[in-house]
N, C-alpha and C positions, 0 to 999 in steps of 0.2 A: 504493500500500500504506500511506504515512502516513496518508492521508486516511481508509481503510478503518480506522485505529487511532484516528482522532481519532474516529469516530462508534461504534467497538465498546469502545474505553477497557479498561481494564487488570482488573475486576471477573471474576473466578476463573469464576465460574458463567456470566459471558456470554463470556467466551473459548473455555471448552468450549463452551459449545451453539453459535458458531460454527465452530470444527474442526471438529466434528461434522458438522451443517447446512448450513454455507456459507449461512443466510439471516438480512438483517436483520432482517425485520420480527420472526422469533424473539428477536433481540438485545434490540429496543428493545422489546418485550414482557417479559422480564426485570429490565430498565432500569427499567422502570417499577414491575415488580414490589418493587426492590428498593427504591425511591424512596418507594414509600407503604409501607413495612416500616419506614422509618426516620420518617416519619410516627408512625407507631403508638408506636414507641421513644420519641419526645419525651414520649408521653404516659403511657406506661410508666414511664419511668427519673427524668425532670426535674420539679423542685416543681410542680408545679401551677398555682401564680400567673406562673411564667415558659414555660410551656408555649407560650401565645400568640406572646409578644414570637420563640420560637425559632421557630416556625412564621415569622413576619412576616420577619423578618433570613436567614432559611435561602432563602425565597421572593424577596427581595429581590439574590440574587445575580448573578442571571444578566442584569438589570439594570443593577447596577451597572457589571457588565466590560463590556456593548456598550457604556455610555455613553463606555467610554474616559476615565472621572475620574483626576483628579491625585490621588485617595483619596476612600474611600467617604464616603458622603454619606448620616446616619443621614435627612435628611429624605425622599427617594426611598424609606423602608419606608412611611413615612408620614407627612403634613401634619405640621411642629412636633416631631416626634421629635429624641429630646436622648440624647447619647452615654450619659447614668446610667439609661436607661431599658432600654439592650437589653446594658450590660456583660457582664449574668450570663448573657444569651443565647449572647452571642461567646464567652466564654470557657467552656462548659456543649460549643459544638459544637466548639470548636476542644481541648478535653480527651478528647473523644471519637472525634478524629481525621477528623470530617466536614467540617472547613475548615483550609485554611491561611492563617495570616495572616501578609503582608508588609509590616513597614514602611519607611515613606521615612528615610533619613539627610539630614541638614544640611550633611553633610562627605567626601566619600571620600577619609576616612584611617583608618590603622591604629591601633587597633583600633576595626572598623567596629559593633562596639554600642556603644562609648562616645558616636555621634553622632547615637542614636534619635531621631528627631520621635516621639513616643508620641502626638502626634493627630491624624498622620496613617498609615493603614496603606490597603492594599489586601484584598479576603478571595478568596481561590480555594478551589474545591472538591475532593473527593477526587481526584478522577475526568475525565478529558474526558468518557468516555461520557456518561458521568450528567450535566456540564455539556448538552451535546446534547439528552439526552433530555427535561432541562427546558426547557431552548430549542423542544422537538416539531421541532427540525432534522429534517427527512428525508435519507436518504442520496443520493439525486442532487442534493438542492440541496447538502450539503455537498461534494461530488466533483466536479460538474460547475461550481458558482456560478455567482452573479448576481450582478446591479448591487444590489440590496435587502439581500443578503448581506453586504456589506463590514465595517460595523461587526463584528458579532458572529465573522464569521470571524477576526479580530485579536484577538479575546478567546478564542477558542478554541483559537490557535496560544499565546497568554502564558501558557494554562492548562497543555498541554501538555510548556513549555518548564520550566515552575516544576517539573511530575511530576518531570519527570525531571533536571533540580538538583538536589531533594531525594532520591531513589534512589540518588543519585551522594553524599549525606553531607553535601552542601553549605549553610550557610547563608545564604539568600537577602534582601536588600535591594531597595528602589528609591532611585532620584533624583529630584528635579524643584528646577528653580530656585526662586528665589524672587519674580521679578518679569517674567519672560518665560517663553515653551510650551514652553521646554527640557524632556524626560523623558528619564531611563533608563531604559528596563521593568525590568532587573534590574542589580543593583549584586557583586561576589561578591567574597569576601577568599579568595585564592591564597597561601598560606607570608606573604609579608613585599608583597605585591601586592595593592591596588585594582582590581577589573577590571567595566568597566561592558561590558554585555552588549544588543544593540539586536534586538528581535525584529521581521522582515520577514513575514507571512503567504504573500506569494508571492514572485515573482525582480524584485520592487521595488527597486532597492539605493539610492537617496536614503539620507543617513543626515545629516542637519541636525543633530537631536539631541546625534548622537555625536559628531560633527564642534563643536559647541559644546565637548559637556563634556572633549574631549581636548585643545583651543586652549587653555583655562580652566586645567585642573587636572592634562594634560601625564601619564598613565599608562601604566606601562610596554607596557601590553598592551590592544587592545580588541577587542570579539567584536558580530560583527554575527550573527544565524542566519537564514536564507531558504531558500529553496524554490530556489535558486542553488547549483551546485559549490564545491566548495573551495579557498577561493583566499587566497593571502597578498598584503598591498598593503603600503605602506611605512606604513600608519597603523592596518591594521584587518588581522582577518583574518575571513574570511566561513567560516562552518560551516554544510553543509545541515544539515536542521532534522530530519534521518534521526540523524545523528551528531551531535546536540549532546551527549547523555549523555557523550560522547569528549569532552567539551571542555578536561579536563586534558590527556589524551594528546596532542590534537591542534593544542595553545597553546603548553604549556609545558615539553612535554619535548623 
């Protein structure tokens, strides 16, 4: 049933028509429907001379996440592309609520925007479906998987996870070191509490990452999410990836 949520995603109009229907191919027919509406809008709503670069940067995202970067990478829109050239694009989609942007901190401590990296961020989109749908993911590849699938299925469990932190109120960061492949996928400030959060795609539980950053910087609490039961360890606690939106109730009370 997650899986069936990762590829219908949370868009009002494709939720009914599946109640309704029970079929995807209806689904990702409105997916798409809504995808080139928002097409249209860029050119409708946004100057003109930046119409482009928002097409370029919007088209560049799904990209980005399979690549699994330590933060976006403006030259992946295009050969030589410079962060002053697509600003007013990011900040045009992310006012319009069509991207989230996550940035990395330098520090997990309180208070965690005082220790913005402002040049390095992540960008997610509204929507898993719609992630999906630009992917042209079909629904048995994403339910059943493959070997060819792995990247992108890891970008479409952090998209997921990020949904539903922010439904939840929460303000979302990442981590990455600075001189080794250490990463947090997500970093989150709890009351007077640092808490780095490791996203598993399936019932993988390795957690190298987390296991660095909690040796390092010693946090009272850390949250791994997987496709794994619910389980307390003396270092981590694992939340399937059904109940992370719980993950106040299910950490800290």
């Amino acid at each position: 049933m997650l899986k069936h949520y990762y590829y219908i995603g949370g868009m009002p109009e494709v939720v009914n028509s599946f109640k309704k229907n029970r079929d995807f191919q209806k689904v990702r027919d409105i997916q798409k429907r809504i995808l080139e509406a928002y097409e249209q809008d860029f050119s409708k709503h946004a100057p003109n001379d930046i119409v482009p670069r928002i097409r370029m940067l919007w088209n560049s995202i799904p990209t980005q996440l399979a690549k699994e970067n330590r933060k976006f990478i403006y030259g992946l829109i295009k050969e030589g592309a410079r962060a002053k050239e697509f600003e007013i694009a990011m900040t045009w989609l992310i006012d319009c609520g069509l991207i989230h942007k996550v940035n990395r901190i330098t520090k997990p401590a309180i208070p965690l925007n005082a220790y913005i990296d402002f040049s390095a961020f992540k960008l997610f989109f509204v929507d898993v479906g719609l992630l999906n749908a630009m992917g042209n993911v079909d629904v048995k590849t994403l339910i059943e998987g493959n070997s060819i699938f792995e990247e992108f299925k890891g970008a479409i469990t952090e998209q997921f996870v990020l949904q539903q932190l922010i439904a939840d109120k929460i303000k979302v960061y990442y981590w990455s070191s600075e001189k080794s492949k250490a990463e947090i996928d997500f970093i989150i400030q709890y009351k007077n509490f640092v808490v780095p959060i490791e996203v598993k795609a399936e019932e993988n539980l390795q957690s190298k990452s987390l296991k660095v950053f909690c040796e390092k910087y010693k946090p009272q609490f850390a949250i791994r999410t997987s496709m794994s039961d619910f389980r307390k360890e003396n270092w981590l606690t694992n939340i399937s990836l059904y109940a992370i939106n719980n993950v106040s109730f299910s950490v800290f009370e």
